[in-house]
Predicted model as a PDB file, atoms N, CA, C, CB and O in Angstrom, pLDDT in the B-factor column:
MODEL        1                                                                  
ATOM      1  N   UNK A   1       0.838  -1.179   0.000  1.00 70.00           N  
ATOM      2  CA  UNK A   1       0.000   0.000   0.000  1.00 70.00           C  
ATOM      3  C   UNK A   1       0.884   1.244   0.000  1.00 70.00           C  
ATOM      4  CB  UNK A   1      -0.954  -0.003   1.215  1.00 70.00           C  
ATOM      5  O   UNK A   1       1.989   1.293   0.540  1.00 70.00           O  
ATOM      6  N   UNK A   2       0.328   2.188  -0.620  1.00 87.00           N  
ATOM      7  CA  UNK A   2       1.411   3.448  -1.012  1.00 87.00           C  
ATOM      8  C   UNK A   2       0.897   4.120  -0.221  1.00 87.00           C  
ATOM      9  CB  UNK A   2       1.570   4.181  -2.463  1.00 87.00           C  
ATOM     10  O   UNK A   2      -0.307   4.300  -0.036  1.00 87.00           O  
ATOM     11  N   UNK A   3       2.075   4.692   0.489  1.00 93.00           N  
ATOM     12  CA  UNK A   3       2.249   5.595   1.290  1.00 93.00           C  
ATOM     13  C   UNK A   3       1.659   7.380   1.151  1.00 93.00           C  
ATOM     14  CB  UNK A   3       3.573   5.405   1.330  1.00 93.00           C  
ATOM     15  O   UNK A   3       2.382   8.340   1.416  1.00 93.00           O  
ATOM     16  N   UNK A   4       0.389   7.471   0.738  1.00 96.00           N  
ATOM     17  CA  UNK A   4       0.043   8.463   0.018  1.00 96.00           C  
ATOM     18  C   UNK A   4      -1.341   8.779   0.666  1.00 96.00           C  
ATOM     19  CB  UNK A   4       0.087   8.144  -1.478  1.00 96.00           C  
ATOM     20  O   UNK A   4      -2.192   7.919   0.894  1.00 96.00           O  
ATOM     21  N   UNK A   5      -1.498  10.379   0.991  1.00 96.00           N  
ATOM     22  CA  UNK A   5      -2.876  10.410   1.382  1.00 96.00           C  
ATOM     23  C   UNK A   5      -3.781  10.391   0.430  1.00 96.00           C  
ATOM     24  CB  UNK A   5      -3.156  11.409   2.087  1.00 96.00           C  
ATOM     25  O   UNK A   5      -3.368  10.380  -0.730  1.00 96.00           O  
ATOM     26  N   UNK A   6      -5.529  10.382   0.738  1.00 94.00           N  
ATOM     27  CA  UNK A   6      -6.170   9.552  -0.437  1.00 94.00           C  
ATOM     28  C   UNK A   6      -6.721  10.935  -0.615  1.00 94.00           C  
ATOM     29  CB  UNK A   6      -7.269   8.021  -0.224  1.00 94.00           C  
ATOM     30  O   UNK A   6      -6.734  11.282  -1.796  1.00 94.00           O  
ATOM     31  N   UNK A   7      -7.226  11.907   0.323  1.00 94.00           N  
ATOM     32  CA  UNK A   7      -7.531  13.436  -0.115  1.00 94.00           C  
ATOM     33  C   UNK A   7      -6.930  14.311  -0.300  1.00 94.00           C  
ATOM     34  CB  UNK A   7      -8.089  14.018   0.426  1.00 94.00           C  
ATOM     35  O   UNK A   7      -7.679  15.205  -0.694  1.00 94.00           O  
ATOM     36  N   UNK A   8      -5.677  14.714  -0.238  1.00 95.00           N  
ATOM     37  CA  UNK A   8      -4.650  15.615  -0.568  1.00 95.00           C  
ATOM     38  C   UNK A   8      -3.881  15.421  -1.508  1.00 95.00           C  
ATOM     39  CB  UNK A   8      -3.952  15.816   0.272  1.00 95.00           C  
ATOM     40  O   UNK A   8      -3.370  16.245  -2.268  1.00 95.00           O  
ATOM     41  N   UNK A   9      -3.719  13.571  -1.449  1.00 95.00           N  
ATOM     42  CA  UNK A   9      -2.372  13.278  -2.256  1.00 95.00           C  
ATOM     43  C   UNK A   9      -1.119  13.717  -1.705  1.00 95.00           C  
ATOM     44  CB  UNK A   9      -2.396  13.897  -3.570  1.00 95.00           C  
ATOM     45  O   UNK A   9      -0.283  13.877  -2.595  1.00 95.00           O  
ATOM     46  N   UNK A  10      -0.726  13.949  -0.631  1.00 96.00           N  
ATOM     47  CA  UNK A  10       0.706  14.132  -0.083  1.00 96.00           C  
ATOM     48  C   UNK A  10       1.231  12.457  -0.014  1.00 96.00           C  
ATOM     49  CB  UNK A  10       0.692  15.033   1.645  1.00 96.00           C  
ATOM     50  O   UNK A  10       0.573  11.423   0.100  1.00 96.00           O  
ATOM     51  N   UNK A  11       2.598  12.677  -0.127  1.00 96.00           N  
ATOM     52  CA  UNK A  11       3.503  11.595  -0.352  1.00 96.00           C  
ATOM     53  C   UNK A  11       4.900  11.964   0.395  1.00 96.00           C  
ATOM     54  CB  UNK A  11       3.685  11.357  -1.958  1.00 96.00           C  
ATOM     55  O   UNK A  11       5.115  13.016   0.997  1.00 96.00           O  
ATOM     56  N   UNK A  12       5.693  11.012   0.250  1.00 97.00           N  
ATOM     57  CA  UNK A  12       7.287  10.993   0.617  1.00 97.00           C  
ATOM     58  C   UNK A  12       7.572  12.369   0.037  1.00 97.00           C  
ATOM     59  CB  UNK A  12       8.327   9.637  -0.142  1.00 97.00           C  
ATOM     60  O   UNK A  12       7.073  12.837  -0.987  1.00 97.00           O  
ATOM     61  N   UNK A  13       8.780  13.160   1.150  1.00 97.00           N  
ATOM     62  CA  UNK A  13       9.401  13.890  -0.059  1.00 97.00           C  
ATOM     63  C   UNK A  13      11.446  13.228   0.484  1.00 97.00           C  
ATOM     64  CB  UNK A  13       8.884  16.299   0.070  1.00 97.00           C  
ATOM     65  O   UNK A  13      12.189  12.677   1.295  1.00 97.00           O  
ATOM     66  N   UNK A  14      11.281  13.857  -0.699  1.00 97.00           N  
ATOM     67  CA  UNK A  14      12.686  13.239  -0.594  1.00 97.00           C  
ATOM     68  C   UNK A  14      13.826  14.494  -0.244  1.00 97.00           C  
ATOM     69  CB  UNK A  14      13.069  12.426  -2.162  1.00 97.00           C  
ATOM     70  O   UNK A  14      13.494  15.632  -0.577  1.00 97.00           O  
ATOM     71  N   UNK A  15      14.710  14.361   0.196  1.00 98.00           N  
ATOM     72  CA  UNK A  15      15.798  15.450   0.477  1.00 98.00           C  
ATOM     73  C   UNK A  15      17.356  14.795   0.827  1.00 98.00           C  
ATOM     74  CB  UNK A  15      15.245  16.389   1.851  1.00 98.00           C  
ATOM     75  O   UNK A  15      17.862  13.691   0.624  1.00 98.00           O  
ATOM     76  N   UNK A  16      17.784  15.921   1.386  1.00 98.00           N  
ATOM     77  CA  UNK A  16      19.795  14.957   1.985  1.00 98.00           C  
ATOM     78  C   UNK A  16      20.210  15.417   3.219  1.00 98.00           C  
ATOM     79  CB  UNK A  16      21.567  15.461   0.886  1.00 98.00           C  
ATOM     80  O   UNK A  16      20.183  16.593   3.582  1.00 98.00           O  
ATOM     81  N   UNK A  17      20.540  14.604   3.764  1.00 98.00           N  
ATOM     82  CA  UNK A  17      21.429  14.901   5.138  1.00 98.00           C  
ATOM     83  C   UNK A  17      22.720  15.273   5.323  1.00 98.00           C  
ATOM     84  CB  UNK A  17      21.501  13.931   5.851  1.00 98.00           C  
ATOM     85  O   UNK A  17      23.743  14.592   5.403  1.00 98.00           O  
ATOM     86  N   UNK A  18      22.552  16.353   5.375  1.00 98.00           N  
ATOM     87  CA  UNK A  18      24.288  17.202   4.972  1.00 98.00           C  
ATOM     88  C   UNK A  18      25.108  17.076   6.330  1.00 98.00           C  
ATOM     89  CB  UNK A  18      24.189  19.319   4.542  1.00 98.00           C  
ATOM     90  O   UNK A  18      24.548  17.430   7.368  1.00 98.00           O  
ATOM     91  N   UNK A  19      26.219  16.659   6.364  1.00 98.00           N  
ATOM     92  CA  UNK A  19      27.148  16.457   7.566  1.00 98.00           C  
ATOM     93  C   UNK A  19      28.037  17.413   7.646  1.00 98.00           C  
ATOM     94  CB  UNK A  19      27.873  15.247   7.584  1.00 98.00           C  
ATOM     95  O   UNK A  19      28.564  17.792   6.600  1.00 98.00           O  
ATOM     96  N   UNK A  20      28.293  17.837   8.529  1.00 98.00           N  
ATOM     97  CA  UNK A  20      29.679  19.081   9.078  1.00 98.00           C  
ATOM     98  C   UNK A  20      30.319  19.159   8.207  1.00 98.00           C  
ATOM     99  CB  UNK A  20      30.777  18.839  10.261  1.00 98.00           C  
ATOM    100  O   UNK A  20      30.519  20.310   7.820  1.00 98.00           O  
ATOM    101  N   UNK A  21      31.082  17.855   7.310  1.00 98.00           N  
ATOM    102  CA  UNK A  21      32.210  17.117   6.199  1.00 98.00           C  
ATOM    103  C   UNK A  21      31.120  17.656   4.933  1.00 98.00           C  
ATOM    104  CB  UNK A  21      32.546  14.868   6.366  1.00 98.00           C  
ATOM    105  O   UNK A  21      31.468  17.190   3.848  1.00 98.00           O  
ATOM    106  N   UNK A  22      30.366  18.193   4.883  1.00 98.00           N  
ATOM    107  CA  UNK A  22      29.591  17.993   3.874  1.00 98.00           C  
ATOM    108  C   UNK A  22      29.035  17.289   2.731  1.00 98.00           C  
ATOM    109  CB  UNK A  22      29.732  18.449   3.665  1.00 98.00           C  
ATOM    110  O   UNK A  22      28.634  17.659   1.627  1.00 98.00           O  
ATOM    111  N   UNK A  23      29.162  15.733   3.543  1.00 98.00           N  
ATOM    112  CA  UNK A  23      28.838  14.548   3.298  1.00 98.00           C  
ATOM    113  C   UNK A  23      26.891  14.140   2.773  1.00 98.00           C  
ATOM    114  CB  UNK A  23      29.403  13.918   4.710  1.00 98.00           C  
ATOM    115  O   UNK A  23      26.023  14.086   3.644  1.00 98.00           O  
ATOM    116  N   UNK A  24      26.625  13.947   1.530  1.00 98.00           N  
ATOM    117  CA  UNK A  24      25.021  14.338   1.784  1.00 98.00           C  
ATOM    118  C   UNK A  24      24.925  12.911   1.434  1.00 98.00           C  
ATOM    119  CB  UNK A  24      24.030  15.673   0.763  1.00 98.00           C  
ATOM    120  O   UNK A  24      25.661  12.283   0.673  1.00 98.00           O  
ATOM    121  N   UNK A  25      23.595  12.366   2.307  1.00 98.00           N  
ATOM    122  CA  UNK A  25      22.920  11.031   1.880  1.00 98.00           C  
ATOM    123  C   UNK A  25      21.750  11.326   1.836  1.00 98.00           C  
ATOM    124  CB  UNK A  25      23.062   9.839   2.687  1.00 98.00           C  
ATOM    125  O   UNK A  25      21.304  12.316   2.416  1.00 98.00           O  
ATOM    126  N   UNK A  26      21.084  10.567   1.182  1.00 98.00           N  
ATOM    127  CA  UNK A  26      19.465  10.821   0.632  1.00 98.00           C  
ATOM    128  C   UNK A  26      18.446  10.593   2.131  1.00 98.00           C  
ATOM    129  CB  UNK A  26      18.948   9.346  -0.858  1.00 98.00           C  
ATOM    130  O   UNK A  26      18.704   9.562   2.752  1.00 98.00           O  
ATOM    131  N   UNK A  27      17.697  11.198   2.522  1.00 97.00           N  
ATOM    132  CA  UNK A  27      16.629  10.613   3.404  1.00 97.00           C  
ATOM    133  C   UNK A  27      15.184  10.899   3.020  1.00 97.00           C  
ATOM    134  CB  UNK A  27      16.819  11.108   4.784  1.00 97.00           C  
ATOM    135  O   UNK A  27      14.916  11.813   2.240  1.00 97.00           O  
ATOM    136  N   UNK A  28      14.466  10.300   3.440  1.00 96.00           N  
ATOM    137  CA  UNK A  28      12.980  10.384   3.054  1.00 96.00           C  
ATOM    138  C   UNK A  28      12.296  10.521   4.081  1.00 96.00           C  
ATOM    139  CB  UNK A  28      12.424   9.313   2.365  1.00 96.00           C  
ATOM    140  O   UNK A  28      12.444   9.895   5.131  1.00 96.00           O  
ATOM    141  N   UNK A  29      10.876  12.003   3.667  1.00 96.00           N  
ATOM    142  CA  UNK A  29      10.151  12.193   5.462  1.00 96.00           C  
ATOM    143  C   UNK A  29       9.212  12.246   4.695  1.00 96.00           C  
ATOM    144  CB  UNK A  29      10.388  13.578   6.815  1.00 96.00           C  
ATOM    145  O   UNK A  29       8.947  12.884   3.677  1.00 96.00           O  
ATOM    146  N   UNK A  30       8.238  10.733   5.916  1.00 96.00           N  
ATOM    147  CA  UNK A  30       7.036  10.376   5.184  1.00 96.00           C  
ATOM    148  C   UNK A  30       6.070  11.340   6.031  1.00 96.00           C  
ATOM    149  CB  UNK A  30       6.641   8.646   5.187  1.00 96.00           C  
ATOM    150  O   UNK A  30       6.167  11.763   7.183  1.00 96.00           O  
ATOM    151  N   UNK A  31       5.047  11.542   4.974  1.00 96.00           N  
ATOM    152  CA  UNK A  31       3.662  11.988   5.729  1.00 96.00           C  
ATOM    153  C   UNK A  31       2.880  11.379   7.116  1.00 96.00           C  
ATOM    154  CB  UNK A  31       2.670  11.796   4.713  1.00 96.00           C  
ATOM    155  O   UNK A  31       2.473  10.228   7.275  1.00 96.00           O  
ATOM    156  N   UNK A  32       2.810  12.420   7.982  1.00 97.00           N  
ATOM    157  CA  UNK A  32       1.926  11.523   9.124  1.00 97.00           C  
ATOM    158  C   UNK A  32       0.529  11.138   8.352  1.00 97.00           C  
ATOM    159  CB  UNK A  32       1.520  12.548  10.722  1.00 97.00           C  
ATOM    160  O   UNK A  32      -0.379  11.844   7.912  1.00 97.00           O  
ATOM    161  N   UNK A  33       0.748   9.687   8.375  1.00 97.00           N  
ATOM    162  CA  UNK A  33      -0.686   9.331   7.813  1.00 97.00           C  
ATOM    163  C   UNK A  33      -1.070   8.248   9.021  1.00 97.00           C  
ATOM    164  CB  UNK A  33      -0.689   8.578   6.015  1.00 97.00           C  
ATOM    165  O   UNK A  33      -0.309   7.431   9.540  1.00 97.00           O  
ATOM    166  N   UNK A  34      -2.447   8.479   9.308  1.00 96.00           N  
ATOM    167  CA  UNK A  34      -4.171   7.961  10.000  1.00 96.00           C  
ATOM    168  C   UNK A  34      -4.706   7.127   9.500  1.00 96.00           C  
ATOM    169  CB  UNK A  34      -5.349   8.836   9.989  1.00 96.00           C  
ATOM    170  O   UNK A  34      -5.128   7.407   8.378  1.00 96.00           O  
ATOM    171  N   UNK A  35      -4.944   5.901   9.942  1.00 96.00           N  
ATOM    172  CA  UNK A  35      -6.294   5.483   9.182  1.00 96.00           C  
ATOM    173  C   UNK A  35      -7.386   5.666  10.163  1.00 96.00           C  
ATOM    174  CB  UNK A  35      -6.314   3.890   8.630  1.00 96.00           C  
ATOM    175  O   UNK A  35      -7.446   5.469  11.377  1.00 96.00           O  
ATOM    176  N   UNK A  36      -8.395   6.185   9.119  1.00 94.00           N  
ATOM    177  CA  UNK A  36      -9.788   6.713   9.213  1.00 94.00           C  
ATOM    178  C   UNK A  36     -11.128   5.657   9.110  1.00 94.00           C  
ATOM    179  CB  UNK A  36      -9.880   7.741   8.053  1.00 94.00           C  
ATOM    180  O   UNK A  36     -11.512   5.404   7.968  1.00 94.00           O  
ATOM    181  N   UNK A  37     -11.529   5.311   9.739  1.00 95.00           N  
ATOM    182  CA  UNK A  37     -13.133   4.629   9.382  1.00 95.00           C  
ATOM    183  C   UNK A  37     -14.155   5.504   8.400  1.00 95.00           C  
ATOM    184  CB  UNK A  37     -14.063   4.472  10.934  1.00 95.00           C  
ATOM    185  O   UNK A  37     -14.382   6.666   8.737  1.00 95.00           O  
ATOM    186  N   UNK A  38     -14.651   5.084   7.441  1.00 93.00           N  
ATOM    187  CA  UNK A  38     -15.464   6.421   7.289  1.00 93.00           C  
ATOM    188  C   UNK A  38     -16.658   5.573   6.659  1.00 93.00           C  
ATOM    189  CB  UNK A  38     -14.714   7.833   6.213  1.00 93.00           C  
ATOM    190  O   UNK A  38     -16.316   4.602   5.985  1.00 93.00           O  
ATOM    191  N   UNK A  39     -18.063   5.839   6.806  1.00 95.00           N  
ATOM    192  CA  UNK A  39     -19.847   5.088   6.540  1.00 95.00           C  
ATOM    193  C   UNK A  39     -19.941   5.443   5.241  1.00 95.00           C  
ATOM    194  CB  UNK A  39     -21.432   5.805   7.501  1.00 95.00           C  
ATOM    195  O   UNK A  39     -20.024   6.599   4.826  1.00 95.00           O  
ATOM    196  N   UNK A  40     -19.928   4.343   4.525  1.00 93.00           N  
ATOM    197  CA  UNK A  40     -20.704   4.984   2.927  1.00 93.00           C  
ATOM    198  C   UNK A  40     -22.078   5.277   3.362  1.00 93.00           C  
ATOM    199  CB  UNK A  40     -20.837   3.713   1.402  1.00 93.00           C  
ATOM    200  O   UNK A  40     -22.528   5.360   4.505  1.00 93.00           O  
ATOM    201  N   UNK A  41     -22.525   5.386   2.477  1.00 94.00           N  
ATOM    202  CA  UNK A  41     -24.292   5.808   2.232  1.00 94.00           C  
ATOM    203  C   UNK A  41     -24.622   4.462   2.234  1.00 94.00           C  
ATOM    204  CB  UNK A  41     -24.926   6.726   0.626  1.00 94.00           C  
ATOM    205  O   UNK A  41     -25.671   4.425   2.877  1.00 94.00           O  
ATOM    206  N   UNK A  42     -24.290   3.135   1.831  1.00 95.00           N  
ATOM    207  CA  UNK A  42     -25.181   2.001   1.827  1.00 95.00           C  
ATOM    208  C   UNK A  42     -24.913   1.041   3.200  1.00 95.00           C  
ATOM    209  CB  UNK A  42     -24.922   1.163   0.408  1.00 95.00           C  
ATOM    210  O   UNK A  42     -25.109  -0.156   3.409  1.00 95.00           O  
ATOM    211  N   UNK A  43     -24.361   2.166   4.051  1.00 93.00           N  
ATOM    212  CA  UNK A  43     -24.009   1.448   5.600  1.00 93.00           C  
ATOM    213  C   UNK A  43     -23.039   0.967   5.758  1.00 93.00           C  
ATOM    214  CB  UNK A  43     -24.701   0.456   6.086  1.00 93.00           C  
ATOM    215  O   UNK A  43     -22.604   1.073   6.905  1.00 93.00           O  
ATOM    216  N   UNK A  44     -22.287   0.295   4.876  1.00 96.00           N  
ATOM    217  CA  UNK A  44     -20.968  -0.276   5.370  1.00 96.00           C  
ATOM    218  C   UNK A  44     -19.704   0.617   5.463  1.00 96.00           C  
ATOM    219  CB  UNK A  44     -20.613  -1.376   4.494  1.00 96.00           C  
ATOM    220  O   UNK A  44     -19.454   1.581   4.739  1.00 96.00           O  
ATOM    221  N   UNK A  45     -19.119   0.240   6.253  1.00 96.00           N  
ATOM    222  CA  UNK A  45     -17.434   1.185   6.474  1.00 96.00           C  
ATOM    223  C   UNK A  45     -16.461   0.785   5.843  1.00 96.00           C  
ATOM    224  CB  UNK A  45     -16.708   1.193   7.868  1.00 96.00           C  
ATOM    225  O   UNK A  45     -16.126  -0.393   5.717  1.00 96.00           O  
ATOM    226  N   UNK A  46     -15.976   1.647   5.434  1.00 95.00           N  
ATOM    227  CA  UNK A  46     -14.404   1.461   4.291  1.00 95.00           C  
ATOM    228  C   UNK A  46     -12.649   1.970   5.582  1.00 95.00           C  
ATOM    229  CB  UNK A  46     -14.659   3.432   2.288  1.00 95.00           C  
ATOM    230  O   UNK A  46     -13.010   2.527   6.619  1.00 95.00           O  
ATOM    231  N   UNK A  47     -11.675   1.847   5.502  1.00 95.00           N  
ATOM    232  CA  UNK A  47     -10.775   2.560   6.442  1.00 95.00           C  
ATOM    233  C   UNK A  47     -10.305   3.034   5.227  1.00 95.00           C  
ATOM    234  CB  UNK A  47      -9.754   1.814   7.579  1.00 95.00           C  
ATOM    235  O   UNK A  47     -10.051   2.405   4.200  1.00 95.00           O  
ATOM    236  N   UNK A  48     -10.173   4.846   5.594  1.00 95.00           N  
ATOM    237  CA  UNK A  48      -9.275   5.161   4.396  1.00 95.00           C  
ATOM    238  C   UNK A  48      -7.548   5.616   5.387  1.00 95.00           C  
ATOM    239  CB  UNK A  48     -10.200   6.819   3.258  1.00 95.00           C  
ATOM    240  O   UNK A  48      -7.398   5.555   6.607  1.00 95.00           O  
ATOM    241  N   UNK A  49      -6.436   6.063   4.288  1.00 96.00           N  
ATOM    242  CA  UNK A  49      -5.541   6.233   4.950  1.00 96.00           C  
ATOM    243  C   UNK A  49      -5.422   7.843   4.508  1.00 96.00           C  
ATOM    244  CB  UNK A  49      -4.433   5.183   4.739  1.00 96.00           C  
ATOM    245  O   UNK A  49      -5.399   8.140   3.314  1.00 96.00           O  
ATOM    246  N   UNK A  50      -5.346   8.875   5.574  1.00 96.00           N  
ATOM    247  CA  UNK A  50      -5.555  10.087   5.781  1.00 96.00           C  
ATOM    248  C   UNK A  50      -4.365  10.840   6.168  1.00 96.00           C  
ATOM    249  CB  UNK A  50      -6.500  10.178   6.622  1.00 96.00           C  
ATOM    250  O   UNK A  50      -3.551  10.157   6.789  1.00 96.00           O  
ATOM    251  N   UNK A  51      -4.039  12.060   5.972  1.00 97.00           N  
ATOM    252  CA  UNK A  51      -3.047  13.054   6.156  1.00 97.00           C  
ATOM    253  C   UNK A  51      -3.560  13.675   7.494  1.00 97.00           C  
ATOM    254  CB  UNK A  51      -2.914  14.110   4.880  1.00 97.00           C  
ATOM    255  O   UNK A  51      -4.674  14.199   7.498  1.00 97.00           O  
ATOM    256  N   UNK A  52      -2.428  13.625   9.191  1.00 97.00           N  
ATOM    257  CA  UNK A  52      -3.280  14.267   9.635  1.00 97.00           C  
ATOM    258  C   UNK A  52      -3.489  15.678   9.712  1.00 97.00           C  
ATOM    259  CB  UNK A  52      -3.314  13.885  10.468  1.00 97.00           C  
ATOM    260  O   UNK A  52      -4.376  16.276  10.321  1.00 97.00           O  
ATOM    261  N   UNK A  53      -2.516  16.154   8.984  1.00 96.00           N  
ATOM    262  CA  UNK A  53      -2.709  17.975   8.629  1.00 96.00           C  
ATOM    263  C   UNK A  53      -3.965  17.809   7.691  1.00 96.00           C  
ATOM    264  CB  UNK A  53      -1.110  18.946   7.584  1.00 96.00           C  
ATOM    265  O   UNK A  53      -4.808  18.694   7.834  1.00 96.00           O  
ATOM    266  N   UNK A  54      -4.260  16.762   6.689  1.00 95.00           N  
ATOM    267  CA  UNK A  54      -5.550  16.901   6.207  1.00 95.00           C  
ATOM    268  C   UNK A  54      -7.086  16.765   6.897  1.00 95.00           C  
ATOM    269  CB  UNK A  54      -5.469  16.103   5.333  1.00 95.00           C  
ATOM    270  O   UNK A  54      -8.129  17.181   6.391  1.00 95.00           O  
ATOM    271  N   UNK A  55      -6.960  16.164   8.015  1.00 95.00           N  
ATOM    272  CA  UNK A  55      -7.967  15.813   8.677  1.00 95.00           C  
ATOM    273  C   UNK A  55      -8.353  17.158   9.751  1.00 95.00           C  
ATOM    274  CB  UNK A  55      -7.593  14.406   9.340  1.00 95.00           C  
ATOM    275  O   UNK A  55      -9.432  17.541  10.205  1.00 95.00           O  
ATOM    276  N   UNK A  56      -6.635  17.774   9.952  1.00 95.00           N  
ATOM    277  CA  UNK A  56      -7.392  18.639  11.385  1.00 95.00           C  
ATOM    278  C   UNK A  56      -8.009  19.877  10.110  1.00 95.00           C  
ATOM    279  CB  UNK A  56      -5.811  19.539  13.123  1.00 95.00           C  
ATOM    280  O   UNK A  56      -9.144  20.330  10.260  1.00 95.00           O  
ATOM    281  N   UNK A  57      -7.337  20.228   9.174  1.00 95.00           N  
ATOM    282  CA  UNK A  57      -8.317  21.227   8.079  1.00 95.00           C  
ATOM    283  C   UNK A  57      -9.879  20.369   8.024  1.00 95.00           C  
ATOM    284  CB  UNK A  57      -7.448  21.294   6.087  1.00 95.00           C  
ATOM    285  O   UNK A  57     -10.864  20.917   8.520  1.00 95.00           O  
ATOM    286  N   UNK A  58      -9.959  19.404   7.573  1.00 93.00           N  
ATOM    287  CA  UNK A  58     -11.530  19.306   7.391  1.00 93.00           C  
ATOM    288  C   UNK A  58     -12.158  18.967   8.560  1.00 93.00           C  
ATOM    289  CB  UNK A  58     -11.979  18.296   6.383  1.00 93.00           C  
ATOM    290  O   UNK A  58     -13.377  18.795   8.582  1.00 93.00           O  
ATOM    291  N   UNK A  59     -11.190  18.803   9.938  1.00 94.00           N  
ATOM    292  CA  UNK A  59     -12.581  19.383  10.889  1.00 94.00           C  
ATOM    293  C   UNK A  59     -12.629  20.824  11.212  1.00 94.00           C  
ATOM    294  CB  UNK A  59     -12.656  18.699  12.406  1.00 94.00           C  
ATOM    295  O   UNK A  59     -13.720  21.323  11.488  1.00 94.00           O  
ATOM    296  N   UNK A  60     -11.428  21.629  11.204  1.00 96.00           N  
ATOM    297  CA  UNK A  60     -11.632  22.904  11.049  1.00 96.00           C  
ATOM    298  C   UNK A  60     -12.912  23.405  10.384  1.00 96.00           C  
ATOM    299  CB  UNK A  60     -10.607  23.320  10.428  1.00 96.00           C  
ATOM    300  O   UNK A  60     -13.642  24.139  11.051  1.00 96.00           O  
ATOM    301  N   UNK A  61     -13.249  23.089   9.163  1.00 94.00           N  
ATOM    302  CA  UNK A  61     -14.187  23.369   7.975  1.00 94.00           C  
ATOM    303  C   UNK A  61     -15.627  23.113   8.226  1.00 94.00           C  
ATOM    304  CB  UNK A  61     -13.805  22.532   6.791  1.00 94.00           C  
ATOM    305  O   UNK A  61     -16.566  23.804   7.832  1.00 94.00           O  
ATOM    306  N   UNK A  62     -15.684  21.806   9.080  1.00 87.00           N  
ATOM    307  CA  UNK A  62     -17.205  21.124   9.488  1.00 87.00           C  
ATOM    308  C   UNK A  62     -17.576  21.877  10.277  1.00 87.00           C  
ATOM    309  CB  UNK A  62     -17.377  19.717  10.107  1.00 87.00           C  
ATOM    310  O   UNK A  62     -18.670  21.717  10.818  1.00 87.00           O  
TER     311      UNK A  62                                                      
ENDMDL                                                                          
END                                                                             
């Protein structure tokens, strides 16, 4: 499963870890991602996987 939120679309970003020596290696900072329960309309529940900077905006919004 990809590491990707399902309403924003945020993902990995990629960057480098620069040392004193100015030594750079690649590192990757993943998204805080949630999984969410959420009710369709025909009653049953799906878990989606959520951003939680995306989630505290859409309860901000509600």
């Amino acid at each position: 499963m990809a590491r990707r939120c399902i309403l924003s679309g945020k993902g990995p970003m990629v960057g480098n870890n620069v040392s004193h020596a100015n030594n750079k290696t690649k590192k990757r900072s993943l998204p805080n991602l949630r999984t969410l329960r959420v009710k369709l309309e025909d009653g049953t529940s799906r878990k989606i996987r959520i951003a939680a900077s995306t989630l505290r905006t859409m309860k901000k919004h509600s």
